[in-house]
Biopython code that builds the backbone (N, CA, C, O; Angstrom):
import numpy as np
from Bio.PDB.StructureBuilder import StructureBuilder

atoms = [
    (1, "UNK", "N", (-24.755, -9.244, 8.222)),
    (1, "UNK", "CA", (-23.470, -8.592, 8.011)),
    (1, "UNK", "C", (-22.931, -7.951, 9.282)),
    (1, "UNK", "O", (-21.896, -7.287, 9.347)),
    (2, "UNK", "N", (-23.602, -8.179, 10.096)),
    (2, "UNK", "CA", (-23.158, -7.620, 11.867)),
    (2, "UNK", "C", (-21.839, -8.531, 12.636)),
    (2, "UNK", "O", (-21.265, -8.356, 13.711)),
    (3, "UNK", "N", (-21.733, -9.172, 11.963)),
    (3, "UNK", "CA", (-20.841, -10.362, 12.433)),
    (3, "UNK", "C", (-19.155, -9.906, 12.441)),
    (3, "UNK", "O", (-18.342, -9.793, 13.358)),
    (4, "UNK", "N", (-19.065, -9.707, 10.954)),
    (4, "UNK", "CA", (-17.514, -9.116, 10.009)),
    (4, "UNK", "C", (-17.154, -7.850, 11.491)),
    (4, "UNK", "O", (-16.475, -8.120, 12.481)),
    (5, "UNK", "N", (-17.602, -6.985, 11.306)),
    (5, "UNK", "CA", (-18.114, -6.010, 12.677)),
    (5, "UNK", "C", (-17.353, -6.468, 13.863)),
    (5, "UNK", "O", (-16.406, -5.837, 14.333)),
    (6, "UNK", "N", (-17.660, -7.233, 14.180)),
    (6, "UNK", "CA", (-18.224, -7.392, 15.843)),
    (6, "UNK", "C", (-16.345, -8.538, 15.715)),
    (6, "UNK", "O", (-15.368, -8.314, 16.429)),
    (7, "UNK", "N", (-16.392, -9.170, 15.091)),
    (7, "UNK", "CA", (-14.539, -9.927, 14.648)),
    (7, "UNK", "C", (-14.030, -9.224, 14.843)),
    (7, "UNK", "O", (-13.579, -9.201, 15.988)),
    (8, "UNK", "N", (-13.669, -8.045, 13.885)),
    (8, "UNK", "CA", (-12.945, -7.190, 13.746)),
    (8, "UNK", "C", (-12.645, -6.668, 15.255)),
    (8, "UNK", "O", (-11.535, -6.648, 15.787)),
    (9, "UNK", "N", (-13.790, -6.278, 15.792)),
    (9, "UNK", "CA", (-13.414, -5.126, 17.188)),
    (9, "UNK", "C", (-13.118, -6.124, 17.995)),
    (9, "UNK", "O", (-12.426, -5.674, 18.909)),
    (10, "UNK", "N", (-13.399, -7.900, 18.180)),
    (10, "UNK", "CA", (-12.574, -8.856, 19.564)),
    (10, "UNK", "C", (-11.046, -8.512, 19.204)),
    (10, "UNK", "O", (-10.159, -8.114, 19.959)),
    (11, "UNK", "N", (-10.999, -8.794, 17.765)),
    (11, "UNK", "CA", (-9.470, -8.916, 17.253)),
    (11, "UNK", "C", (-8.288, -8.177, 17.391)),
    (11, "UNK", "O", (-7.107, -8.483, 17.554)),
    (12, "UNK", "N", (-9.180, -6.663, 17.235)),
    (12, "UNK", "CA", (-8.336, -4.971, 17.302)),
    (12, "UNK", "C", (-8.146, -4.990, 18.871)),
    (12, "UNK", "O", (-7.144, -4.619, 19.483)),
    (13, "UNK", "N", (-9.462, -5.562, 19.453)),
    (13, "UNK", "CA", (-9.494, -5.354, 20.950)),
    (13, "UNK", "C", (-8.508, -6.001, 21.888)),
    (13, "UNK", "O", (-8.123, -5.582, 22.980)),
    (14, "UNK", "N", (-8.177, -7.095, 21.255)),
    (14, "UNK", "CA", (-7.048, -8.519, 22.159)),
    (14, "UNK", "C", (-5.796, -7.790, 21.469)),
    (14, "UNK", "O", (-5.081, -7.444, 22.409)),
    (15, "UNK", "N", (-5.185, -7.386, 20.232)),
    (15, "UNK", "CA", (-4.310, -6.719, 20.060)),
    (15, "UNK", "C", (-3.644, -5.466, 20.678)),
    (15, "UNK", "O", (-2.436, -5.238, 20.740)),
    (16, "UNK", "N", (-4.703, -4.670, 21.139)),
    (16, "UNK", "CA", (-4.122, -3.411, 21.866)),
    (16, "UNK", "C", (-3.795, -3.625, 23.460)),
    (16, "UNK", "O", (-2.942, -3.129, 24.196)),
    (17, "UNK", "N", (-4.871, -4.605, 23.677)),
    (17, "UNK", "CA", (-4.609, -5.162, 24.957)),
    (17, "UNK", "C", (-3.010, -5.719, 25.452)),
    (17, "UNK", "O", (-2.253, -5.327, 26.340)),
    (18, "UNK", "N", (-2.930, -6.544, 24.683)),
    (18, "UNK", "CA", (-1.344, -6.755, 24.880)),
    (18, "UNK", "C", (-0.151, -6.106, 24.320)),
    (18, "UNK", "O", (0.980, -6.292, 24.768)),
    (19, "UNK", "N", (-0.479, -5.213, 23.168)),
    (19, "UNK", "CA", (0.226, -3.825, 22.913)),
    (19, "UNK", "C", (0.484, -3.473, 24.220)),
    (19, "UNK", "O", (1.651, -3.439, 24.610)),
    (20, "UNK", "N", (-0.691, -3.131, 25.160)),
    (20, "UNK", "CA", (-0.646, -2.525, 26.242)),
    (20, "UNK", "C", (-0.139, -2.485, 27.414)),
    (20, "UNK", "O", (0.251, -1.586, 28.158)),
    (21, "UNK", "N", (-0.232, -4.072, 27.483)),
    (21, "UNK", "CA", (0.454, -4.883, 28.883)),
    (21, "UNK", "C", (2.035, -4.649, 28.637)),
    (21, "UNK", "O", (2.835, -4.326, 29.515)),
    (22, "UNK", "N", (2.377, -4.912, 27.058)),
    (22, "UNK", "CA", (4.017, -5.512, 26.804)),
    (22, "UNK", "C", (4.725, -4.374, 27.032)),
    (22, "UNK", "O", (5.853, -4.465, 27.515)),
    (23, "UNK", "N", (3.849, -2.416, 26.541)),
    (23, "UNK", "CA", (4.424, -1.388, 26.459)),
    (23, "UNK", "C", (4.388, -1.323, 28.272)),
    (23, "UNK", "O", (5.378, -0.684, 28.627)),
    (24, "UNK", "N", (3.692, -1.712, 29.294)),
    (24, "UNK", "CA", (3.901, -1.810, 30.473)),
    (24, "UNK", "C", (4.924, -2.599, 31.224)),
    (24, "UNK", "O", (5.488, -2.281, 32.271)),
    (25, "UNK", "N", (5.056, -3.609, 30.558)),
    (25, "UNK", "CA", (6.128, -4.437, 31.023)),
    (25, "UNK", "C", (7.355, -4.358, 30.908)),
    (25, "UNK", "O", (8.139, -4.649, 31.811)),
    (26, "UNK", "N", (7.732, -3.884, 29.583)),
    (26, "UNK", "CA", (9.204, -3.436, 29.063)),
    (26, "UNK", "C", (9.041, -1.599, 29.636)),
    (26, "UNK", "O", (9.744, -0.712, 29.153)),
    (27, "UNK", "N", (8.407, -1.451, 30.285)),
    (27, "UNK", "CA", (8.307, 0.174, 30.630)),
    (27, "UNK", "C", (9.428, 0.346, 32.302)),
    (27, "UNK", "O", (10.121, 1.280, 32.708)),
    (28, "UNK", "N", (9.139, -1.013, 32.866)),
    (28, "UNK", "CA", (10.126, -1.337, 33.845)),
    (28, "UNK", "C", (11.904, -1.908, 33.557)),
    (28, "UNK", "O", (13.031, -1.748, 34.026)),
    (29, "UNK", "N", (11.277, -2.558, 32.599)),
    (29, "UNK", "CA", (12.789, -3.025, 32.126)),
    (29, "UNK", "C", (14.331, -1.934, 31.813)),
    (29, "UNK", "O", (14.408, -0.717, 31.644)),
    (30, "UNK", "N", (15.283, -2.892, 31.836)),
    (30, "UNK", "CA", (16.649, -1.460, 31.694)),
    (30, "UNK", "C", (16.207, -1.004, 29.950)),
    (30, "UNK", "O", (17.102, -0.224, 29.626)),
    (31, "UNK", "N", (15.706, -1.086, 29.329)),
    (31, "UNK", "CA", (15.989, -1.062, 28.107)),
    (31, "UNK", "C", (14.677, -1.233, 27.703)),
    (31, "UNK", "O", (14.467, -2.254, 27.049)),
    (32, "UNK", "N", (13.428, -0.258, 27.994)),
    (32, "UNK", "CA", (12.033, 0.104, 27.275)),
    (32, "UNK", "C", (11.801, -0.626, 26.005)),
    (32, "UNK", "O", (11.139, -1.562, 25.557)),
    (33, "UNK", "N", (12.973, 0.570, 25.521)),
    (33, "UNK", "CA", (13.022, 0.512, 23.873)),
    (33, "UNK", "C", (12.936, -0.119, 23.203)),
    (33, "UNK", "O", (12.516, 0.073, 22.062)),
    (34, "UNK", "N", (13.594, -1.871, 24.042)),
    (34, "UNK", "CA", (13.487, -3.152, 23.029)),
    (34, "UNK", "C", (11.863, -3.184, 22.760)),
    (34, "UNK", "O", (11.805, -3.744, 21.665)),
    (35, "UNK", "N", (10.773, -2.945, 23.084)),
    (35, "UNK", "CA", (9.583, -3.622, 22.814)),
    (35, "UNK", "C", (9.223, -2.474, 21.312)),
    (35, "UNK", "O", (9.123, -1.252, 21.421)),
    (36, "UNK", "N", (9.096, -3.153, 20.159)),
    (36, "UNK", "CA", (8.638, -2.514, 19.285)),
    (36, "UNK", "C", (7.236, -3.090, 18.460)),
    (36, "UNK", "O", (7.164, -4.289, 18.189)),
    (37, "UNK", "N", (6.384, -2.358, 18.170)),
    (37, "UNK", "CA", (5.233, -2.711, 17.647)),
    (37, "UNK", "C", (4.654, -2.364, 16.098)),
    (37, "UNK", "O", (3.913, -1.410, 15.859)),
    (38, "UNK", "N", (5.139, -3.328, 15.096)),
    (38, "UNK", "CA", (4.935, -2.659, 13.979)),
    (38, "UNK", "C", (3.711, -3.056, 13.171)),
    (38, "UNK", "O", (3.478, -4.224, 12.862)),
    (39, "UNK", "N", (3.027, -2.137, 12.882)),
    (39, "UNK", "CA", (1.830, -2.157, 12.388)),
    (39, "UNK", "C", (1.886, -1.506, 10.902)),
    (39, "UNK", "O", (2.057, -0.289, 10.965)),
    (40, "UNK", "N", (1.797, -1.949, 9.744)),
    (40, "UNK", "CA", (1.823, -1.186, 9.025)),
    (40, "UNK", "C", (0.516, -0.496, 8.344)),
    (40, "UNK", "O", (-0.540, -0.825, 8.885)),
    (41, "UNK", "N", (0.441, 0.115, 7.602)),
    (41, "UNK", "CA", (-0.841, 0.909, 7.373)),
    (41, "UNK", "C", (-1.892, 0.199, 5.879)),
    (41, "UNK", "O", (-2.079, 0.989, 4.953)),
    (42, "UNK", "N", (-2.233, -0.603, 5.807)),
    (42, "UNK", "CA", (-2.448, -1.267, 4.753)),
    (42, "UNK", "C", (-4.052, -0.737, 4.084)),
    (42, "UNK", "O", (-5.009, -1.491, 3.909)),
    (43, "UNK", "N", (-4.020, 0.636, 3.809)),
    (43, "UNK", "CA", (-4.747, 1.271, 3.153)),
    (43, "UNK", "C", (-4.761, 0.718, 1.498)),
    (43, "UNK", "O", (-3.775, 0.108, 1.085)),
    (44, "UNK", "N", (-5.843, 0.953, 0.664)),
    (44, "UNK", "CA", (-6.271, 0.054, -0.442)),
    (44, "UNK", "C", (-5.767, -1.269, -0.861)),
    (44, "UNK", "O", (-5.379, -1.709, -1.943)),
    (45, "UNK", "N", (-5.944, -1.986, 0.835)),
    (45, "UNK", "CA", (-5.558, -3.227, 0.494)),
    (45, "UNK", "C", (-7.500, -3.632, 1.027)),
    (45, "UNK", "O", (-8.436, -3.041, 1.567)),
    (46, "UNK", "N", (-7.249, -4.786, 0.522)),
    (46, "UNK", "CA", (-8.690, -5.718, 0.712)),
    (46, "UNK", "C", (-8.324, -6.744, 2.373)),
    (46, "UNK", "O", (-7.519, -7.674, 2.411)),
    (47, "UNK", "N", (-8.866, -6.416, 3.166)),
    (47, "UNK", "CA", (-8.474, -7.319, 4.180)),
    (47, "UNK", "C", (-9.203, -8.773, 4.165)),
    (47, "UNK", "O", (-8.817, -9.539, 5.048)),
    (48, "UNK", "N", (-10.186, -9.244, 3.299)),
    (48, "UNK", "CA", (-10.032, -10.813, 3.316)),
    (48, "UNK", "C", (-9.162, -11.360, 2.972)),
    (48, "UNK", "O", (-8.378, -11.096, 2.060)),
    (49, "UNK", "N", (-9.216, -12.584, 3.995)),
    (49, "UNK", "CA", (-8.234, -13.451, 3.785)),
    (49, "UNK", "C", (-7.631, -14.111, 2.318)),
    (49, "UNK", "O", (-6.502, -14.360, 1.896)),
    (50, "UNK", "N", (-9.084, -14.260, 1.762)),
    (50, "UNK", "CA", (-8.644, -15.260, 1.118)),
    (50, "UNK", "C", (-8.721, -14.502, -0.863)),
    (50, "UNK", "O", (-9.060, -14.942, -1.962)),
    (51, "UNK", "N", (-8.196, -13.246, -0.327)),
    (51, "UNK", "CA", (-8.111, -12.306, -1.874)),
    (51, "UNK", "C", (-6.786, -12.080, -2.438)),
    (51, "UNK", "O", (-6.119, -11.047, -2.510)),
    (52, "UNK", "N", (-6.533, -13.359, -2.852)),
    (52, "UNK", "CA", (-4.965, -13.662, -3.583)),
    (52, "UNK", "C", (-4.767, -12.887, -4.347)),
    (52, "UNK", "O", (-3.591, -12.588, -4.554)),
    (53, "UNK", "N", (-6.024, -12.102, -5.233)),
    (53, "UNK", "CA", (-5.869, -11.570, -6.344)),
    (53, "UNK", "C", (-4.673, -10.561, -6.662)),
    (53, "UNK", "O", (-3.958, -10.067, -5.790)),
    (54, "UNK", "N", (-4.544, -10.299, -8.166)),
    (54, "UNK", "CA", (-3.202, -10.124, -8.667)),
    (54, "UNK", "C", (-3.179, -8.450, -8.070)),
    (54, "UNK", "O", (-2.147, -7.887, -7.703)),
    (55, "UNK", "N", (-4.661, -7.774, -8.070)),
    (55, "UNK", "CA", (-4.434, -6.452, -7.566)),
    (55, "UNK", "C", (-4.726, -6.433, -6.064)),
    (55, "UNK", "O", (-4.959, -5.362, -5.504)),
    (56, "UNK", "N", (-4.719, -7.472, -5.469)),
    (56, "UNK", "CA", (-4.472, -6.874, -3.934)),
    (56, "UNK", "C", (-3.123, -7.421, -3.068)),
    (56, "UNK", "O", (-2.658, -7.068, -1.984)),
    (57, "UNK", "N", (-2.716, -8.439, -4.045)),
    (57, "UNK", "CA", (-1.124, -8.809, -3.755)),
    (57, "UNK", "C", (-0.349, -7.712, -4.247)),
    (57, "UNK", "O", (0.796, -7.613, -3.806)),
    (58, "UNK", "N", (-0.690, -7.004, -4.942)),
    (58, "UNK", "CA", (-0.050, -5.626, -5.365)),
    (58, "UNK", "C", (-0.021, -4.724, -4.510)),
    (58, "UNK", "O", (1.009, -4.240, -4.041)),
    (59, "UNK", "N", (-0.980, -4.461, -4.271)),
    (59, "UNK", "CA", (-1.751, -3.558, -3.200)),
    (59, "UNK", "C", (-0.736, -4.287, -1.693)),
    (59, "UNK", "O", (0.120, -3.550, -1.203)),
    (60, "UNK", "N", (-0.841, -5.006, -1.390)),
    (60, "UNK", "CA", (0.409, -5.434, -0.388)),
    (60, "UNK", "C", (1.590, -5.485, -0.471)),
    (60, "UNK", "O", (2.249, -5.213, 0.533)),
    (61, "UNK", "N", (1.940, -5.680, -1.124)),
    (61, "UNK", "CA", (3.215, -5.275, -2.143)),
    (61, "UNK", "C", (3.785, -3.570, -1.724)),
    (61, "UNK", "O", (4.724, -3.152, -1.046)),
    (62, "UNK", "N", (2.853, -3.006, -2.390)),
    (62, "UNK", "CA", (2.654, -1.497, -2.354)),
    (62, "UNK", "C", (2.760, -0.582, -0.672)),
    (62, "UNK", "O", (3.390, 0.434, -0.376)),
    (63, "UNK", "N", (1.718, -1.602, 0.286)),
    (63, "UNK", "CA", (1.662, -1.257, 1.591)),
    (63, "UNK", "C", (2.851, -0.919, 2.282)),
    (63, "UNK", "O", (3.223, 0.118, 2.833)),
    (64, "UNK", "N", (3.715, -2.815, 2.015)),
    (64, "UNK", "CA", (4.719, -3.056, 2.378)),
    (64, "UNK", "C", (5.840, -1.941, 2.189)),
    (64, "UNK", "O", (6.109, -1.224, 3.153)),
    (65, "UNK", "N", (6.345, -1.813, 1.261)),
    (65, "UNK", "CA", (7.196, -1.067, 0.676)),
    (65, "UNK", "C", (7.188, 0.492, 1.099)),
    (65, "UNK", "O", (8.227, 1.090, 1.378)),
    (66, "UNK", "N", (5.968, 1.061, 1.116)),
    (66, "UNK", "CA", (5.372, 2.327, 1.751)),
    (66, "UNK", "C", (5.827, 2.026, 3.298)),
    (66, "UNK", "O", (6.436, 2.883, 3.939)),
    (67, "UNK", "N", (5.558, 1.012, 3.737)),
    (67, "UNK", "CA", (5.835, 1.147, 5.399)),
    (67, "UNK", "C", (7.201, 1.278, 5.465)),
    (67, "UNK", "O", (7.644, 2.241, 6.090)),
    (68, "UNK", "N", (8.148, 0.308, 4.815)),
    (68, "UNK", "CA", (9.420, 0.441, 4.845)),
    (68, "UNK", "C", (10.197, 1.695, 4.574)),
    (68, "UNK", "O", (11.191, 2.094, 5.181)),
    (69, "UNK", "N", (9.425, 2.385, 3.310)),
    (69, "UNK", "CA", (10.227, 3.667, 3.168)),
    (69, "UNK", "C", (9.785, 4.804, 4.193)),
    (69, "UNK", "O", (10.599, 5.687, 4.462)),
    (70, "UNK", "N", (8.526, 4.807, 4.769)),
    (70, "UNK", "CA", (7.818, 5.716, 5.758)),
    (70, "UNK", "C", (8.963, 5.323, 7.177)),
    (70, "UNK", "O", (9.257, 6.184, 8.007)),
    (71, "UNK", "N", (9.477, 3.947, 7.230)),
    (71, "UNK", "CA", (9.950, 3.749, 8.820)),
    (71, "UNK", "C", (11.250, 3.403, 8.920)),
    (71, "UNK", "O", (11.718, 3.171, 10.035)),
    (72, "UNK", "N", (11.981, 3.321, 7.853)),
    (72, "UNK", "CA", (13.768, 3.036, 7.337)),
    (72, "UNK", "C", (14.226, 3.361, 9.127)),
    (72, "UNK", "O", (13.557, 2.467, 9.644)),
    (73, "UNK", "N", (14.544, 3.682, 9.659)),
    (73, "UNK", "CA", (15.075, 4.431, 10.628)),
    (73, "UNK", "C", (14.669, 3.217, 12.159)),
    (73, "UNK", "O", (15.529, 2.910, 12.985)),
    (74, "UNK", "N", (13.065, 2.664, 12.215)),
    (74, "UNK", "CA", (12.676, 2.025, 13.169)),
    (74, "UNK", "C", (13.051, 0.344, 12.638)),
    (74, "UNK", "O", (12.975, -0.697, 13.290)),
    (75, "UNK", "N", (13.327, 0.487, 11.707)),
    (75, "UNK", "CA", (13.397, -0.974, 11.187)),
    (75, "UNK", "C", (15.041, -1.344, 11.459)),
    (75, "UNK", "O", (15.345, -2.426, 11.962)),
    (76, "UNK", "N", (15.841, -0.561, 11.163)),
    (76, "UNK", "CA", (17.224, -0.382, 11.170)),
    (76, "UNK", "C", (17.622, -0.914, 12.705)),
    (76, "UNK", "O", (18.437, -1.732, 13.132)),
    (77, "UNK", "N", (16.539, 0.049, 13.372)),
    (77, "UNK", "CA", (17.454, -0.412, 15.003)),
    (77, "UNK", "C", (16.703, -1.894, 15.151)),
    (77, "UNK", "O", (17.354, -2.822, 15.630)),
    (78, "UNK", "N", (15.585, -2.062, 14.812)),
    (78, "UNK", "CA", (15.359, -3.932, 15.733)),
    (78, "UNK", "C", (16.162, -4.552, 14.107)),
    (78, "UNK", "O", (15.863, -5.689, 13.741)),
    (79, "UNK", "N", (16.855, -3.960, 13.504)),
    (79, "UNK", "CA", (17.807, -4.829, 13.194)),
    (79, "UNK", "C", (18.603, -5.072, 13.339)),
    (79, "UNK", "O", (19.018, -6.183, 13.007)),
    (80, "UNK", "N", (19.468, -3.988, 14.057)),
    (80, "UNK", "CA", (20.482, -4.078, 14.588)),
    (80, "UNK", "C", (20.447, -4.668, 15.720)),
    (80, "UNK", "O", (21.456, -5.352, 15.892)),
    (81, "UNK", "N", (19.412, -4.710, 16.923)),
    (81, "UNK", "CA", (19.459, -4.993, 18.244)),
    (81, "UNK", "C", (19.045, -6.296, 17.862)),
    (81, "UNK", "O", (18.835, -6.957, 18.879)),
    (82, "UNK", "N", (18.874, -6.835, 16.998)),
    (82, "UNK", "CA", (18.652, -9.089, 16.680)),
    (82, "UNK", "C", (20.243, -9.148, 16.253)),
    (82, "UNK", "O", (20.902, -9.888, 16.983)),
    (83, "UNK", "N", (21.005, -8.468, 15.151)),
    (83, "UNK", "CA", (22.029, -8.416, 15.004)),
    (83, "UNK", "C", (23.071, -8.699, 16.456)),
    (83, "UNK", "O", (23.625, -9.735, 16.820)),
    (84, "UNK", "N", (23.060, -7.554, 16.969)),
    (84, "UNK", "CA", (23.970, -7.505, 18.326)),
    (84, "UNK", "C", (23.551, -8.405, 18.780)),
    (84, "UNK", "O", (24.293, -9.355, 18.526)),
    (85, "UNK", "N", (22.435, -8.785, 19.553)),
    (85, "UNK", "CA", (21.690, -10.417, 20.282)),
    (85, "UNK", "C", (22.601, -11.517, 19.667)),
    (85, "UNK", "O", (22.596, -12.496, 20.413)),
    (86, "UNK", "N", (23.169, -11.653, 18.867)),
    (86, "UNK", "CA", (23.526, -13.068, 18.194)),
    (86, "UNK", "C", (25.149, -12.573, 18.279)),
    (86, "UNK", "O", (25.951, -13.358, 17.772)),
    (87, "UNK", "N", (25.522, -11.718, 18.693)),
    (87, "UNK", "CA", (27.404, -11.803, 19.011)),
    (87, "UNK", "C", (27.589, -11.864, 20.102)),
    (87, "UNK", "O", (28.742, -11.928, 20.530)),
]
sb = StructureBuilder()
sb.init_structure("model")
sb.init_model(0)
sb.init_chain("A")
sb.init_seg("    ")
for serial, (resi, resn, name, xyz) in enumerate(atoms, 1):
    if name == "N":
        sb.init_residue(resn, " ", resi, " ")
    sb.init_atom(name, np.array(xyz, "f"), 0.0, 1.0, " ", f" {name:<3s}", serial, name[0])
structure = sb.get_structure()
C-alpha cells in the first residue's frame, strides 16, 4: 500500500511545480492577473478514479457547487477576461 503514497506526492509534486513556474512567468507579464489556478476543495469526495458511484458523484456534485458558491467573484473575472478575448 506504499505505492497509492508515493503517486500521489510525483503528482501534487509536478502540479505545484508548474503552478510555480506559470505564477513566475505571468509575474513579468503586463497583466499577472491573467494566470489563474483553480483548485477546488473536494473534501468527502472518494478520489479513485474509477468510483462512479451514486454517492460520490454526489459528493462531486456537492464539491463543485461549494467551490462555485465559496469563489462567485474569481470565476466571474476569467469569465469575463475569455469573454473580452473573443471581441
Amino acid at each position: 500500500q506504499w505505492i497509492k503514497p508515493v503517486i500521489d506526492m510525483l503528482m501534487s509534486g509536478n502540479a505545484e511545480t508548474v503552478d510555480y513556474e506559470l505564477k513566475q512567468i505571468f509575474s513579468t507579464c503586463a497583466e499577472p492577473g491573467n494566470y489563474v489556478r483553480i483548485v477546488p476543495d473536494l473534501r468527502g469526495v472518494n478520489p479513485e478514479m474509477d468510483d462512479a458511484s451514486d454517492k460520490n458523484i454526489k459528493a462531486l456534485l456537492d464539491a463543485g457547487d461549494r467551490f462555485v458558491d465559496e469563489n462567485k467573484e474569481i470565476l466571474d473575472n476569467v469569465a469575463n477576461k475569455l469573454i473580452h478575448l473573443n471581441k
